[in-house]
C-alpha positions, 0 to 999 in steps of 0.5 A: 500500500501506497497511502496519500492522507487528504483533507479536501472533499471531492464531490464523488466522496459522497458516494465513496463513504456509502462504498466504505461503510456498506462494505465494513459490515458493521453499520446499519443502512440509516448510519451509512446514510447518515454518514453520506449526509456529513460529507455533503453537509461538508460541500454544501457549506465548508468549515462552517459544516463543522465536519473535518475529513481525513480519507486515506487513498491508495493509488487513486482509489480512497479506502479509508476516511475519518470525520471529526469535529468541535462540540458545539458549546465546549471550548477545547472538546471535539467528536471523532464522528466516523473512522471507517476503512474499507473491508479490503483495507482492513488489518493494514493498520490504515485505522491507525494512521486515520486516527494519528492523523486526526488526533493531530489535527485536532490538537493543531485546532486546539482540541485537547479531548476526543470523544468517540462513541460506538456501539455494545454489540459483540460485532464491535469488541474488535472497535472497542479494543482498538480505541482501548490500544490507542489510549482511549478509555471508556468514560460512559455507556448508556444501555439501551442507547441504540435498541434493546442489548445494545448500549453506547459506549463513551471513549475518551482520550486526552490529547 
């Protein structure tokens, strides 16, 4: 792999983050809808969107992206929205670097808290633990958040 990070939001992107999340397994069809909505929010209106992008491309192809953003009414606190890599990129570590990088751009805009939150299903032990490896800890859950069995879970990481 050849990974080249960009920030710019390209109007085929929309369709781009549907393919990546769709093929990861791990969404439901309203979250992979929600997730295009942000990157069009993001072309419609800019940094005002309050949504930043990090999309990880490898020889031209994008398979990998990360959103995040300040929360509204914090001054120094910011969302990690989505980091998602395509199911052919997955275990590369490509994860990893989205993360680095958005942790360093968040830092940069002045952020010194990320917040990422995900879901309890067994599906997701393996998010769980990666944002436990990276030095998140779990700071919340919220049982029942999104459907019986299946509470949010708060990460939280100091940066």
């Amino acid at each position: 792999m050849s990974i080249t990070l960009r920030r710019d939001v390209r109007a085929g992107d929309p369709v781009v983050v549907r393919d990546i999340t769709e093929s990861t397994g791990f969404f439901y069809t309203e979250e992979v809808g929600t997730a295009v909505e942000l990157v069009e929010e993001r072309l419609a209106k800019g940094e005002a969107s309050g949504y930043s992008f990090v999309f990880a491309d490898d020889g031209g192809r994008t398979i990998g992206y990360a959103c995040f953003g300040p929360i509204a009414c914090t001054k120094v606190s910011f969302d990690l929205y989505w980091i998602a890599v395509h199911a052919d990129g997955r275990g590369k570590g490509l994860g990893t670097i989205l993360l680095d990088e958005s942790e360093r751009l968040i830092r940069e805009a002045g952020g010194r808290r990320i917040y990422a939150e995900t879901s309890s299903r067994p599906l997701y032990e393996p998010t769980r633990a990666f944002y436990l490896a990276r030095g998140y800890r779990e700071e919340a859950r919220l049982a029942e958040f999104y459907g019986p069995g299946d509470a949010k879970v708060i990460y939280v990481k100091e940066v």
